[in-house]
VOPAGU-2260 file (C-alpha; in pm, 1 decimal, decimal comma):
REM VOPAGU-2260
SITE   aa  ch    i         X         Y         Z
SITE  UNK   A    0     775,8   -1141,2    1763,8
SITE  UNK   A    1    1063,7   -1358,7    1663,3
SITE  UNK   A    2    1070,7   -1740,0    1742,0
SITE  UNK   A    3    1130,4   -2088,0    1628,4
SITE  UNK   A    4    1268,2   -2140,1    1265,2
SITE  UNK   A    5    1060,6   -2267,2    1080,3
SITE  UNK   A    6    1241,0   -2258,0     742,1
SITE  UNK   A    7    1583,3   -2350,6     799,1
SITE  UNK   A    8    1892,2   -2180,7     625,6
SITE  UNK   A    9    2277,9   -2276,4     650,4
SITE  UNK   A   10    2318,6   -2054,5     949,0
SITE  UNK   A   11    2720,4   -2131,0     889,6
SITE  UNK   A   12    2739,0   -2063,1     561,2
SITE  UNK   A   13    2568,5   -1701,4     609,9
SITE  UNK   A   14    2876,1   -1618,2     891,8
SITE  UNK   A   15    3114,7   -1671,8     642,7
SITE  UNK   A   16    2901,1   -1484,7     374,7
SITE  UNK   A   17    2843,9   -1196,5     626,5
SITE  UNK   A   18    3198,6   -1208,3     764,1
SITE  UNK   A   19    3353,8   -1127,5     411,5
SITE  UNK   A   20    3096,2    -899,3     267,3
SITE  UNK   A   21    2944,7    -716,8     555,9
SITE  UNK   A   22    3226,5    -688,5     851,9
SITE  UNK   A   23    3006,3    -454,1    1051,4
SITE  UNK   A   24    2781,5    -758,5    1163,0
SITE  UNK   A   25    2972,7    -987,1    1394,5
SITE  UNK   A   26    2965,2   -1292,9    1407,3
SITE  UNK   A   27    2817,7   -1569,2    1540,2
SITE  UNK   A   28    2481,1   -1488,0    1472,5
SITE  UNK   A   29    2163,9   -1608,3    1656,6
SITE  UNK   A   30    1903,6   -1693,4    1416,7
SITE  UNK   A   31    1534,8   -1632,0    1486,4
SITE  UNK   A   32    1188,9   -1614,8    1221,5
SITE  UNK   A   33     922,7   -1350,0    1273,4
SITE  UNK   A   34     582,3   -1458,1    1230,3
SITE  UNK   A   35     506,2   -1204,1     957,8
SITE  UNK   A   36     647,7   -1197,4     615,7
SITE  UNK   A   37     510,3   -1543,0     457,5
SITE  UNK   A   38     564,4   -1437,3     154,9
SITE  UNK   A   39     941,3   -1365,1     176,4
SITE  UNK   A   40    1105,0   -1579,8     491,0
SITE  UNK   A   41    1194,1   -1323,6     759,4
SITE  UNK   A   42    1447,8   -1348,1    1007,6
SITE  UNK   A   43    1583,1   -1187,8    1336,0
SITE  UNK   A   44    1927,5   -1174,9    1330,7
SITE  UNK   A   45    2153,7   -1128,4    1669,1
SITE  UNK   A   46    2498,0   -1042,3    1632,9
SITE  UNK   A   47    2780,6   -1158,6    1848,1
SITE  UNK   A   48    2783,2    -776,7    2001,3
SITE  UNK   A   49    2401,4    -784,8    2047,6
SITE  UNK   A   50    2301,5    -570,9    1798,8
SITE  UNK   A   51    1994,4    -687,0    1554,5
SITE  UNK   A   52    1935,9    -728,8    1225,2
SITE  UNK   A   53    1659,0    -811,7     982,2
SITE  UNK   A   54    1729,5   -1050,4     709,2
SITE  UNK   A   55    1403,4   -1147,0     397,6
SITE  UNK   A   56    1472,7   -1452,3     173,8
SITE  UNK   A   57    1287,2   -1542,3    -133,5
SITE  UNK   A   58    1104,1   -1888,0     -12,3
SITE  UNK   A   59    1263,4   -2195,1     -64,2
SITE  UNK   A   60    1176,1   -2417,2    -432,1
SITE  UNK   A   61    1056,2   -2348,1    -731,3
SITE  UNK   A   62     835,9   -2043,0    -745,2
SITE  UNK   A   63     480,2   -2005,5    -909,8
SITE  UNK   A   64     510,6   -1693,4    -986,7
SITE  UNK   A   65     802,7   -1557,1   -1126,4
SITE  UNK   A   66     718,3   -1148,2   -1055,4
SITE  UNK   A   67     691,2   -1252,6    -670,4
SITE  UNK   A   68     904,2   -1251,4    -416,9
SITE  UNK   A   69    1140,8    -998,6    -562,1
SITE  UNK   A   70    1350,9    -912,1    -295,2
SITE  UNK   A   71    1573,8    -811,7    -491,1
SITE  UNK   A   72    1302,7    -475,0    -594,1
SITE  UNK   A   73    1252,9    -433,0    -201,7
SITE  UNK   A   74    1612,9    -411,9    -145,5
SITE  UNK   A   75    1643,5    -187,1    -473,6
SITE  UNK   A   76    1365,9     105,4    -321,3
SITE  UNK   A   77    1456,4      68,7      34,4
SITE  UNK   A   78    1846,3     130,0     -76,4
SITE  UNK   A   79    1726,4     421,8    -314,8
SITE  UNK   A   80    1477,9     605,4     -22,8
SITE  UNK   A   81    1748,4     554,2     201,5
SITE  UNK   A   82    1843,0     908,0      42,9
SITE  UNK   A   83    1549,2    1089,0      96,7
SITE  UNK   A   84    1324,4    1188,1     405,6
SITE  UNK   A   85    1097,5     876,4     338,9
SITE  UNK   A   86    1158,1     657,6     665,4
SITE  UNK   A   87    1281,8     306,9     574,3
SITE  UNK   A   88    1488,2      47,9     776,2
SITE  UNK   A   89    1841,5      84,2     677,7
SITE  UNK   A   90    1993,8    -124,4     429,3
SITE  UNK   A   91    2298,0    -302,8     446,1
SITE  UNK   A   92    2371,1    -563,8     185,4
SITE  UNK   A   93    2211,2    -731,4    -106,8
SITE  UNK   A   94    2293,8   -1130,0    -172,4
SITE  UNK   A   95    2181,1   -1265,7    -538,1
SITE  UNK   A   96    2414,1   -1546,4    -493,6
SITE  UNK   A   97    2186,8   -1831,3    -416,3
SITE  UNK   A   98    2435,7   -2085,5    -337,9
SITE  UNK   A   99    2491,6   -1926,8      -2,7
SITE  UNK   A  100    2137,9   -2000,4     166,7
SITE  UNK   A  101    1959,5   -2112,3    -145,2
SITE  UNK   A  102    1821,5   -1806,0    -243,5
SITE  UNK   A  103    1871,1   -1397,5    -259,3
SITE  UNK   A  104    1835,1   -1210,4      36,3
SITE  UNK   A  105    1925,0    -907,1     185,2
SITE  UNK   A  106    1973,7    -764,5     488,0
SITE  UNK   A  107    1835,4    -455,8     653,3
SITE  UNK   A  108    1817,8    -238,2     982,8
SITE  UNK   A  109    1602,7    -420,5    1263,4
SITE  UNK   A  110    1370,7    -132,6    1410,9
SITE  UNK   A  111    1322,8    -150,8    1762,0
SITE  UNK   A  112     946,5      29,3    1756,0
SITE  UNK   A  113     576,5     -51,7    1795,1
SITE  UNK   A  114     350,3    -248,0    1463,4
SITE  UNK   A  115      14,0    -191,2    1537,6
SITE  UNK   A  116    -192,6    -477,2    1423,2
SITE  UNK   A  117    -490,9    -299,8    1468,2
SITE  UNK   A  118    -565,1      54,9    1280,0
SITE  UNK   A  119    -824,2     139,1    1576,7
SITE  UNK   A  120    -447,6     178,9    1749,6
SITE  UNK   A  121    -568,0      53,3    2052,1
SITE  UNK   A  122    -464,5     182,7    2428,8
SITE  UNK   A  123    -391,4     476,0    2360,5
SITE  UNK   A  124    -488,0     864,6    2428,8
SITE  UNK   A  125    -698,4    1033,4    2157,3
SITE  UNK   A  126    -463,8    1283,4    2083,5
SITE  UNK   A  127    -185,0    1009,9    2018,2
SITE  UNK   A  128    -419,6     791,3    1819,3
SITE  UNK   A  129    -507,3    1126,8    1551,7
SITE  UNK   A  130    -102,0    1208,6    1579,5
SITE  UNK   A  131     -56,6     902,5    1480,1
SITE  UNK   A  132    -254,3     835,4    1180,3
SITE  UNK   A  133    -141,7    1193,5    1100,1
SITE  UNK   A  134     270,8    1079,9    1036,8
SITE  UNK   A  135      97,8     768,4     881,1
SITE  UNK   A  136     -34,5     994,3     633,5
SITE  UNK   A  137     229,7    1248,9     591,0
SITE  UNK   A  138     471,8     932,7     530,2
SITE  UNK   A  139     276,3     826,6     249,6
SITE  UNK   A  140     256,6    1175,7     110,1
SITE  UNK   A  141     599,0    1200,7      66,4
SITE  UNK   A  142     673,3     900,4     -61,1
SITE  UNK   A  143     449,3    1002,9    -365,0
SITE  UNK   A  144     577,6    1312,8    -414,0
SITE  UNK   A  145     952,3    1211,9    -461,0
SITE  UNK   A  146    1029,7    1210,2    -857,5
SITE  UNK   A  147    1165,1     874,8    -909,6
SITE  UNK   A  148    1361,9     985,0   -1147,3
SITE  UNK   A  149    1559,4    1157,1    -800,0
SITE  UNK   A  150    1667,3     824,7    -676,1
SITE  UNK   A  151    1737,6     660,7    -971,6
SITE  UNK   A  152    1437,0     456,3    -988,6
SITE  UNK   A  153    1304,0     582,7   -1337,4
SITE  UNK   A  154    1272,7     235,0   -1433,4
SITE  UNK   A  155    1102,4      30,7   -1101,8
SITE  UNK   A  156     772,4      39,0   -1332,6
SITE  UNK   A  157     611,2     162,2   -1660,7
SITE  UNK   A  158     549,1     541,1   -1654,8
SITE  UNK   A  159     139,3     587,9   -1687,4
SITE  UNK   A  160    -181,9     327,6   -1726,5
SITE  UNK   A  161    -131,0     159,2   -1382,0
SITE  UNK   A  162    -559,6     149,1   -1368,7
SITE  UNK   A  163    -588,3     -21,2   -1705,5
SITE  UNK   A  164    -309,7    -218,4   -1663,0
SITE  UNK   A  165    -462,3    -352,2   -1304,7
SITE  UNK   A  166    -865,8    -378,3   -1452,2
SITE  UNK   A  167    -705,4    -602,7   -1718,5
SITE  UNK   A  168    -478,2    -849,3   -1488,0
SITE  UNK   A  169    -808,9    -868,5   -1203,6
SITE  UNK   A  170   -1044,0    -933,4   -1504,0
SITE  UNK   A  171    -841,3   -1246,4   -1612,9
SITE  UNK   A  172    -775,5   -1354,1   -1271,3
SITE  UNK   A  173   -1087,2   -1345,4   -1168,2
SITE  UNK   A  174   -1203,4   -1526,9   -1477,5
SITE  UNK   A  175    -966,3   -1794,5   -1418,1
SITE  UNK   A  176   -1041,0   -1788,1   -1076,2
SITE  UNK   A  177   -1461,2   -1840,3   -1080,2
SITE  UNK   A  178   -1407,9   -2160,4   -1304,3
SITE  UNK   A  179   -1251,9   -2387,3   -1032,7
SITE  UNK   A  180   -1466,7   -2640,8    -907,6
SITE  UNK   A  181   -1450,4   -2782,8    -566,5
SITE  UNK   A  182   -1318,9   -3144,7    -537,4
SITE  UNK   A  183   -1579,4   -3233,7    -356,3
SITE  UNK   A  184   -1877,3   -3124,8    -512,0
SITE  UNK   A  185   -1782,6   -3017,2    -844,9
SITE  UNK   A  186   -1926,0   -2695,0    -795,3
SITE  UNK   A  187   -1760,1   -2407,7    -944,9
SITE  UNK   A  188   -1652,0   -2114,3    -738,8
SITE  UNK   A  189   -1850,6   -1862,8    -974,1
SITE  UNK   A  190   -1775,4   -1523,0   -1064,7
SITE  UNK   A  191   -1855,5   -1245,1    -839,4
SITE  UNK   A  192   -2162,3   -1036,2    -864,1
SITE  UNK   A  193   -2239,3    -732,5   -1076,9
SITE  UNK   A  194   -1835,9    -865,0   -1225,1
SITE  UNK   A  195   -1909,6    -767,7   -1592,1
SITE  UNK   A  196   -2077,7    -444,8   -1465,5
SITE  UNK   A  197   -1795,8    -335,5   -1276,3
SITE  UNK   A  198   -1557,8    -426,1   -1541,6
SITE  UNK   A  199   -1727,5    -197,3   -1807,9
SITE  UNK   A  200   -1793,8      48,4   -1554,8
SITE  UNK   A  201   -1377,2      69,1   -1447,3
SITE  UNK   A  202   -1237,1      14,5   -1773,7
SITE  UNK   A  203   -1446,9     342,1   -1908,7
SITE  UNK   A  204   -1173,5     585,1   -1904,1
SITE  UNK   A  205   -1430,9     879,1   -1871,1
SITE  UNK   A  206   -1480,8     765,1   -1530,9
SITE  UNK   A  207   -1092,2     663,7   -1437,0
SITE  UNK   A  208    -897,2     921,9   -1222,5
SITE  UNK   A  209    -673,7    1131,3   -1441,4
SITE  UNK   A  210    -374,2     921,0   -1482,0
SITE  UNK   A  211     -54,5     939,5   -1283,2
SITE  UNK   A  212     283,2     773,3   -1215,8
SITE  UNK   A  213     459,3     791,6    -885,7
SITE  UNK   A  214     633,8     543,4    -681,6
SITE  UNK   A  215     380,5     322,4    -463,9
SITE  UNK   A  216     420,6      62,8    -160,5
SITE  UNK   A  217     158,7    -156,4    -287,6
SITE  UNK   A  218      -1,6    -253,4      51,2
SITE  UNK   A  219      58,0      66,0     260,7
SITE  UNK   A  220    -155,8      30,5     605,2
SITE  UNK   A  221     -99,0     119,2     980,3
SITE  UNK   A  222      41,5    -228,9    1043,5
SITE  UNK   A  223     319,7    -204,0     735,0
SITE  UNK   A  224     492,8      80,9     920,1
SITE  UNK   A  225     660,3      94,3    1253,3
SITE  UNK   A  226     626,6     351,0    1479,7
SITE  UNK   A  227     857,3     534,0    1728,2
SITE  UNK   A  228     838,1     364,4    2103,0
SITE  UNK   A  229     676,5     686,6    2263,2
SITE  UNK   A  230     665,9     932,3    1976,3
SITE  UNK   A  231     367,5     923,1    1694,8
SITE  UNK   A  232     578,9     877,1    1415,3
SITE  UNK   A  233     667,0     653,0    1123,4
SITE  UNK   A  234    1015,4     544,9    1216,8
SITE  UNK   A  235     974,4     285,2     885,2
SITE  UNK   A  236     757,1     170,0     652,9
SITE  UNK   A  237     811,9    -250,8     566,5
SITE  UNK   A  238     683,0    -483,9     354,9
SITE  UNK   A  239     819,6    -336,8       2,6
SITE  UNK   A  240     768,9    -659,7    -189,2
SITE  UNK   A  241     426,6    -482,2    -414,0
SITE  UNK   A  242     623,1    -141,3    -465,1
SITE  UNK   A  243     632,8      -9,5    -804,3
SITE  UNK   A  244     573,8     316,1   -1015,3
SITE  UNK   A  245     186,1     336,0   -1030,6
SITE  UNK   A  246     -75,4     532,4    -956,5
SITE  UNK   A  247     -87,5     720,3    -589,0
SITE  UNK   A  248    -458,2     662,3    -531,0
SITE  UNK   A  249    -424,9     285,1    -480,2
SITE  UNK   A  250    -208,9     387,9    -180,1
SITE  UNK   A  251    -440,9     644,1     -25,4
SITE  UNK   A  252    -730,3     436,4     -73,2
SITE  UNK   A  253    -566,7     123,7      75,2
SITE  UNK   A  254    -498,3     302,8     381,8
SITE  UNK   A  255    -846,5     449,4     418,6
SITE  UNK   A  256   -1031,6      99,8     353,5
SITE  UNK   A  257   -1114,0      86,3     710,9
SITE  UNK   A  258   -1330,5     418,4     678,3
SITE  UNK   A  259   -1531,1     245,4     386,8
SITE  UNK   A  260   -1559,8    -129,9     523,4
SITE  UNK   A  261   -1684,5     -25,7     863,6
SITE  UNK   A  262   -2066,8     -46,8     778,2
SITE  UNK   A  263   -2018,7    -418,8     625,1
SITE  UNK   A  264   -2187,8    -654,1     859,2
SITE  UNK   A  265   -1866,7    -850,2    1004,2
SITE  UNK   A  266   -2014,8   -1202,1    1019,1
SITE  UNK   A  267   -2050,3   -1189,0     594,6
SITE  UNK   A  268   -1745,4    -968,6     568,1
SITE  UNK   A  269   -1354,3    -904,1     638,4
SITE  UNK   A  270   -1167,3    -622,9     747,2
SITE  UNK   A  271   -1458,3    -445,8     904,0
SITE  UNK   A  272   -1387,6    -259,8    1155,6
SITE  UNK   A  273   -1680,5     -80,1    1303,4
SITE  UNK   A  274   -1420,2     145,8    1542,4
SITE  UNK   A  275   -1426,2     413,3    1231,5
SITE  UNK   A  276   -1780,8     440,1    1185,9
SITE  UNK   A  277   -1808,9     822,3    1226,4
SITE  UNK   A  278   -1760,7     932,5    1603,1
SITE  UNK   A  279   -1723,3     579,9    1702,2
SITE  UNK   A  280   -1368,5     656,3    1817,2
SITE  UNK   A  281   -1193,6     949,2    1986,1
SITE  UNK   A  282    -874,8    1090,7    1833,7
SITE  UNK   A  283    -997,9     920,3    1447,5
SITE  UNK   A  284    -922,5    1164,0    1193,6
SITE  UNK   A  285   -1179,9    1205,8     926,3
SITE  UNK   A  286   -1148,4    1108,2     543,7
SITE  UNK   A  287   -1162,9    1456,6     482,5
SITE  UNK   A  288    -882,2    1557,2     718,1
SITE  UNK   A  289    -704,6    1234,6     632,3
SITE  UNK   A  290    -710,6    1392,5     236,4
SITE  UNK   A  291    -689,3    1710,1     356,2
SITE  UNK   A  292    -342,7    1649,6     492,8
SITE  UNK   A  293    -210,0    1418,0     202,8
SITE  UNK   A  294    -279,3    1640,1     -32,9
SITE  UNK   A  295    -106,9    1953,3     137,7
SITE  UNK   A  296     174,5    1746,1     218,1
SITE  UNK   A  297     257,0    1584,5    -146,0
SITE  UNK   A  298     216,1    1984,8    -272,8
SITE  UNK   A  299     481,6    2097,6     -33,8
SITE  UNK   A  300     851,6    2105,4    -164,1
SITE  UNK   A  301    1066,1    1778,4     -32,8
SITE  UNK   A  302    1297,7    1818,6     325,5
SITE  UNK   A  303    1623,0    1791,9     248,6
SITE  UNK   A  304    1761,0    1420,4     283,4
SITE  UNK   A  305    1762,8    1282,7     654,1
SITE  UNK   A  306    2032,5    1030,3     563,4
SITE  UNK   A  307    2364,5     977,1     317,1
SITE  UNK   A  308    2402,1     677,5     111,2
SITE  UNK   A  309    2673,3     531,8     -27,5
SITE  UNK   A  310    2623,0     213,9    -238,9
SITE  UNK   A  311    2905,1     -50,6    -393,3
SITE  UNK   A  312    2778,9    -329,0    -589,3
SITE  UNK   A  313    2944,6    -632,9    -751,8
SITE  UNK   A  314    2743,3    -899,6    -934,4
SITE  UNK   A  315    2645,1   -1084,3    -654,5
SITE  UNK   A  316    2678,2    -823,7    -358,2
SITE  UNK   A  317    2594,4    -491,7    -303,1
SITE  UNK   A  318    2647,8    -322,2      30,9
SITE  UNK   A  319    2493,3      -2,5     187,8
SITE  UNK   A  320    2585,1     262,6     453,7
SITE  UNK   A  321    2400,3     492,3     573,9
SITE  UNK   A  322    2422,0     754,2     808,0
SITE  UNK   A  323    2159,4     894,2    1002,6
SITE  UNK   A  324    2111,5    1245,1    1102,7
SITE  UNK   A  325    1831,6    1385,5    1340,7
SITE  UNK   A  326    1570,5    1646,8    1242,0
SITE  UNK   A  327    1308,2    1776,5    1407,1
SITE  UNK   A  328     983,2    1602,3    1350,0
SITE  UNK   A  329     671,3    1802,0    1196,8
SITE  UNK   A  330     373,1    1888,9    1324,9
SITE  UNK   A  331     131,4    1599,3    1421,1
SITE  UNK   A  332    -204,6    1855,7    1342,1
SITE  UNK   A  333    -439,5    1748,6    1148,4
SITE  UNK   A  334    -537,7    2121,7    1084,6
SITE  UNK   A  335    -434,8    2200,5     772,6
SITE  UNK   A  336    -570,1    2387,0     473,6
SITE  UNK   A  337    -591,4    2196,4     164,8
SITE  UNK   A  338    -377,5    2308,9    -111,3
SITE  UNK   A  339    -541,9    2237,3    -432,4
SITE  UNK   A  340    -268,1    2224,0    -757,0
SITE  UNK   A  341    -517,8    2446,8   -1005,4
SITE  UNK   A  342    -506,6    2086,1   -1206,4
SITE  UNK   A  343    -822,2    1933,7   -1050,6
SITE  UNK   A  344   -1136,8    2051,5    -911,4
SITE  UNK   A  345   -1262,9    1999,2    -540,2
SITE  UNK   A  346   -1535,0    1821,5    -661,3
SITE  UNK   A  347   -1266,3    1595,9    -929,3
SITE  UNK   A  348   -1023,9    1519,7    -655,9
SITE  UNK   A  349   -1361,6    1360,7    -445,2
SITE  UNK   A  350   -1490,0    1148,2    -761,3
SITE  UNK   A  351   -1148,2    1023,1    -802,0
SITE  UNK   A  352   -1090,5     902,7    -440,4
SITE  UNK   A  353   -1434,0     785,9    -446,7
SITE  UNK   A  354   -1340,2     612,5    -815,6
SITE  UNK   A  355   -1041,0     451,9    -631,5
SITE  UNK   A  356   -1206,8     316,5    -300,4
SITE  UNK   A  357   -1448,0     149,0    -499,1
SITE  UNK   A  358   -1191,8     -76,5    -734,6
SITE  UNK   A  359    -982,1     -92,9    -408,5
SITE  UNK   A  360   -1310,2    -279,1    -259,6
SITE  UNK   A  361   -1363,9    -499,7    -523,5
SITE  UNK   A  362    -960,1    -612,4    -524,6
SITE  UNK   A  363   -1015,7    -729,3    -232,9
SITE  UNK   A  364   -1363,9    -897,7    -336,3
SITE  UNK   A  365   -1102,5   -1043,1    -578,5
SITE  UNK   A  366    -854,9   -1166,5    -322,0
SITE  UNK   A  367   -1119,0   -1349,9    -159,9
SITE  UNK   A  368   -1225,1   -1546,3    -463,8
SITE  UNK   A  369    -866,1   -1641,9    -506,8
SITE  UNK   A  370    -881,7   -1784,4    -147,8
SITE  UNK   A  371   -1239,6   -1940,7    -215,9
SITE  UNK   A  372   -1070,4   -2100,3    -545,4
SITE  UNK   A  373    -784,4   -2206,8    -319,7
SITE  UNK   A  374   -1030,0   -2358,2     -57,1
SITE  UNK   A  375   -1224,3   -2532,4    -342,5
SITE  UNK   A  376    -937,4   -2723,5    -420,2
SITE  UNK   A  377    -835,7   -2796,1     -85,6
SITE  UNK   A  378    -518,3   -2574,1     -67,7
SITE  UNK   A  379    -649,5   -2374,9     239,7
SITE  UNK   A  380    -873,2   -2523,3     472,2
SITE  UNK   A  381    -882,9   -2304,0     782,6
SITE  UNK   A  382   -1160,9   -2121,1     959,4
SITE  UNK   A  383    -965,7   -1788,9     819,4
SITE  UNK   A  384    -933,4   -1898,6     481,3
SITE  UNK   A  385   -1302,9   -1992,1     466,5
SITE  UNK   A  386   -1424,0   -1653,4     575,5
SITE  UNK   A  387   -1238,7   -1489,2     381,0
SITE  UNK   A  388   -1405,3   -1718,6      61,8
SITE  UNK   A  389   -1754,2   -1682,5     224,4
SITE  UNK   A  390   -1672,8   -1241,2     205,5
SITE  UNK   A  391   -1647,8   -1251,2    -163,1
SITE  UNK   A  392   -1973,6   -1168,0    -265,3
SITE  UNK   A  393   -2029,0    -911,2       8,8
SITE  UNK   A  394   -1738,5    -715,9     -90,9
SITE  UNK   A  395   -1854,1    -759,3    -438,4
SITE  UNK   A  396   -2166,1    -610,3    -400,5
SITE  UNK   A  397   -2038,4    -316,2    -208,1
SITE  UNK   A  398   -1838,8    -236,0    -457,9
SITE  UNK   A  399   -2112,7    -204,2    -693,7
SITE  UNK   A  400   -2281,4     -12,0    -433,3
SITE  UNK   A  401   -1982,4     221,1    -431,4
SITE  UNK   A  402   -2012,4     264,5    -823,2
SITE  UNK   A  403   -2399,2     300,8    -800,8
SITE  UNK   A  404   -2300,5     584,0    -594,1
SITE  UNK   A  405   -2043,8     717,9    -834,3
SITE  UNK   A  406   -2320,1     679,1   -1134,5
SITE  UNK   A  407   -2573,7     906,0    -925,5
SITE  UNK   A  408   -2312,6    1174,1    -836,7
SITE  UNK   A  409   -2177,8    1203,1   -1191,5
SITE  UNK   A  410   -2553,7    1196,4   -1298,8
SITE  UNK   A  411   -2638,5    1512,9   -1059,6
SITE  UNK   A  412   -2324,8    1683,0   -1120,8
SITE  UNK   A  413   -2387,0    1664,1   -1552,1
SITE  UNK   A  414   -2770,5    1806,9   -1426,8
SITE  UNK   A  415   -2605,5    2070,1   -1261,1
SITE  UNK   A  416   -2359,2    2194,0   -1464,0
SITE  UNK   A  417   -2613,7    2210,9   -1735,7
SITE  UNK   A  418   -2842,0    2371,8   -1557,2
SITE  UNK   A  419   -2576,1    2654,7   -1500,3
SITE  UNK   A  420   -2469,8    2653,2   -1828,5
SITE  UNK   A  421   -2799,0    2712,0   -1945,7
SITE  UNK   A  422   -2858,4    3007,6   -1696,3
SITE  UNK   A  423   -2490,7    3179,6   -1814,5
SITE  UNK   A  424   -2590,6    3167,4   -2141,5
SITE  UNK   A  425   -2988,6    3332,4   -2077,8
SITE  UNK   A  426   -2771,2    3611,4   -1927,1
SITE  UNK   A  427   -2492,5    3653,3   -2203,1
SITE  UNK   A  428   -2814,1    3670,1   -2474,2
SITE  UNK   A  429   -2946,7    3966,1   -2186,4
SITE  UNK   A  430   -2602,4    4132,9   -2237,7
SITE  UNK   A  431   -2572,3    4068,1   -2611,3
SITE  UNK   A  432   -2347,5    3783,9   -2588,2
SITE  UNK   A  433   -2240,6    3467,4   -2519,6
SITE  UNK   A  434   -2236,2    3342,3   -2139,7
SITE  UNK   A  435   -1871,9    3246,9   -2056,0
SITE  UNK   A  436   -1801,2    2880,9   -1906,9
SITE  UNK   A  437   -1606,1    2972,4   -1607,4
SITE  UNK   A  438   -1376,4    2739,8   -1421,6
SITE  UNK   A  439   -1538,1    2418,5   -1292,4
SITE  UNK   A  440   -1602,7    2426,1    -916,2
C-alpha cells in the first residue's frame, strides 16, 4: 500500500515536467510512496482526474554500485514487451534528465490487482490456488521464449556464459565478503561451508546445464507479479531492475525455491515455507507439473501481440503509448503433456533443473553472508537482518546436500549406461557386429 513519503521529490517541478512531456497525466498530482521497491524509490501517483500512476526513481546520492538501479534497463524491457503477449504495466515516459527530481525515472501503468506476499496464496479455493501458479508459470514461459532479437533487445546482455559469468562474480563476492570482521569482536564473518567444494563442483562445465541465452527477470516469484482481482492470471510482472539476457533456468528455479527450502528447519533458515512440503497444501502444483507446463509452453509458437506500441524518444525523454486489446485467456490446467525439443533427454532436462536449484540455493546462502558482513559492521542491525546472517550456513550446507545428490545421480546414471552399453555390445558380437548406441533415454 501507498503512504507517507519518505523520500521527498520536487513534486512541482515533476507537474511541469509531466505537463510538457506527458499531457495525458493531469495535473496536480497527489504524491504517495509504496512500501516496496527500496531499491528504486516508488511512488503512487494520482492525477487531477483520478486516474493512477506508478512512478520508480533511482535513489537519491551517490550510488555504490554503478550497474544498480538502472531504471533506465527496466523502462527499456517493459517498453520493448509492451509489444508482445508478456503482461507488463504499461509504459508511458522515460526521464534521464536528472535536474528535474534529481534523478531518472520513469513512469508506468499503476495496476489495480492483487500481490501475493505469500506463494502458499493464502484464502483461497484449491482450484484457484493451482490456476494460479499455473499463469505464474505460463508467464514466465513466454517471456523466455520471445527472441530478443524480436523486440529489439539483442543487446540488454551478452549472448551465452550467464553460469560462468555468475560462479565467477559470487566467488569474489563471497571472498570479499567472509573477510569482514565485526567491530565488535574482530571476528571475521568466515566463508561458507563446503565454499571451495561447491565452487569446483559449479564451475566444472561437464556438470553445467547446456548453455542458453534468453531474456530473464532476475527475481521472478509469485509476489513480483500482480494478479487479476477475481481472475487467476498474471495481469503484470514488476520489479525489472535484475532483467537481462541470461540463462532461463535461474528463472524457473527461483520460482520453485519454495518446493526445495520447505524441509529446512525455519528457526536456522529463511524462506522456508513448509506449506509445499508434498500434499501439505491443496490446489499446489507439483515440480513436475510446474516443469511440465513451462516447458510445453516455451515450445509452443508465440500469440500474436496483445498490445501496439509506439515509441518517440529525444535525449532526455522518451514517451510510450500503448493500446490494449482483449484476448481470451488460456487454459489454467495443469494437465499438459510435456513436449520435449529432441535436444535434451528426460533424464538431462531433470539434472539440469536439479544443477540450477542447487546454485540458486547457495545464491541465496550468498545473500545472507552479504547481510551477515553488513551486520558485522553494523550497517543492519535488525532482528530480520540477523536471521537472515544466522541462515548462511544452513543454506550453505543444503546446497552441498543438493550437489551430493547431483554427484550420486550422475554416478548411477554413468553405472547404468555402461552397464547397457556393455549388454548392446554382448549382443552385436551374438549377431556378428557391433551393438549400436541408441539415443540416450
Amino acid at each position: 500500500m501507498a503512504g507517507r513519503v519518505r523520500q521527498p521529490i520536487d513534486v512541482r517541478a515533476l507537474e511541469r515536467w509531466i505537463s510538457a512531456n506527458v499531457p495525458l497525466i493531469e495535473v496536480p498530482i497527489d504524491v504517495k510512496q509504496f512500501g516496496f521497491g527500496q531499491s528504486n524509490p516508488t511512488y503512487q501517483l494520482t492525477a487531477a482526474d483520478g486516474q493512477k500512476y506508478v512512478l520508480r526513481k533511482k535513489p537519491p546520492g551517490q550510488l555504490v554500485s554503478k550497474t544498480a538501479h538502472k531504471v533506465e534497463r527496466e523502462y527499456r524491457i517493459i517498453a520493448a514487451l509492451s509489444k508482445t503477449d508478456v503482461p507488463v504495466p504499461r509504459p508511458y515516459c522515460l526521464c534521464e534528465d536528472p535536474s528535474v527530481i534529481g534523478t531518472p525515472f520513469y513512469i508506468m501503468e499503476f495496476l489495480d490487482g492483487r500481490i501475493f506476499e505469500d506463494p502458499i496464496i493464502p484464502n483461497v479455493l484449491p482450484d484457484h490456488r493451482r490456476a494460479i501458479w499455473a499463469d505464474a508459470v505460463r508467464t514466465l514461459a513466454k517471456l523466455h521464449r520471445l527472441d530478443p532479437r524480436s523486440v529489439g533487445l539483442e543487446s540488454f546482455g551478452k549472448q551465452g556464459g550467464f553460469y560462468n559469468r555468475q560462479i565467477a562474480t559470487w566467488k569474489a563476492i563471497c571472498t570479499a565478503q567472509a573477510a569482514v570482521r565485526d567491530v565488535d569482536t574482530r571476528e571475521e564473518v568466515g566463508q561458507l561451508p563446503h565454499f571451495d567444494e561447491l565452487m569446483a563442483f559449479f564451475s566444472n562445465e561437464s556438470h553445467q546445464p547446456a548453455d542458453r541465452a534468453t531474456l530473464v527477470h532476475g527475481d521472478f516469484k509469485i509476489d513480483n507479479l500482480v494478479f487479476h482481482k477475481t481472475e487467476p492470471r498474471v495481469i503484470g510482472i514488476l520489479d525489472w531492475e535484475m532483467s537481462t539476457i541470461g540463462h532461463p533456468l535461474s528463472d524457473i528455479s527461483n520460482l520453485m525455491t519454495p518446493y526445495f527450502t520447505a524441509r529446512l528447519d525455519p528457526r536456522r533458515s529463511v524462506s522456508v515455507h513448509p506449506g509445499f512440503l508434498p500434499r501439505a497444501t491443496r490446489g499446489l502444483p507439483t515440480p513436475d507439473e510446474i516443469t511440465s507446463l513451462y516447458f510445453a509452453v516455451v515450445s509452443a509458437p508465440s500469440r500474436p501481440p496483445a498490445r501496439s506500441l509506439s515509441v518517440s524518444s529525444s535525449s532526455s525523454t522518451t514517451t510510450a503509448a500503448a493500446t490494449t486489446t482483449t484476448t481470451s485467456s488460456s487454459s489454467a490446467s495443469l494437465e499438459l503433456t510435456l513436449h520435449d525439443n529432441h535436444e535434451i533427454t528426460l533424464a538431462d532436462r531433470r539434472r539440469e533443473l536439479q544443477w540450477a536449484q542447487a546454485f540458486n540455493i547457495f545464491r541465496l546462502a550468498a545473500i545472507c553472508q552479504g547481510i551477515a558482513a553488513r551486520y558485522a559492521g553494523r550497517q543492519a542491525s535488525s532482528e530480520h537482518a540477523r536471521r537472515h546472517a544466522e541462515a548462511r550456513n544452513p543454506m550453505a550446507e543444503f546446497a552441498w546436500e543438493l550437489v551430493l545428490g547431483l554427484k550420486a545421480g550422475s554416478a548411477a546414471e554413468g553405472q547404468h549406461h555402461h552397464h547397457h552399453q556393455h549388454e548392446q555390445q554382448k549382443q552385436g558380437a551374438g549377431r556378428g557386429g557391433r551393438g549400436s548406441g541408441g539415443p540416450r533415454l
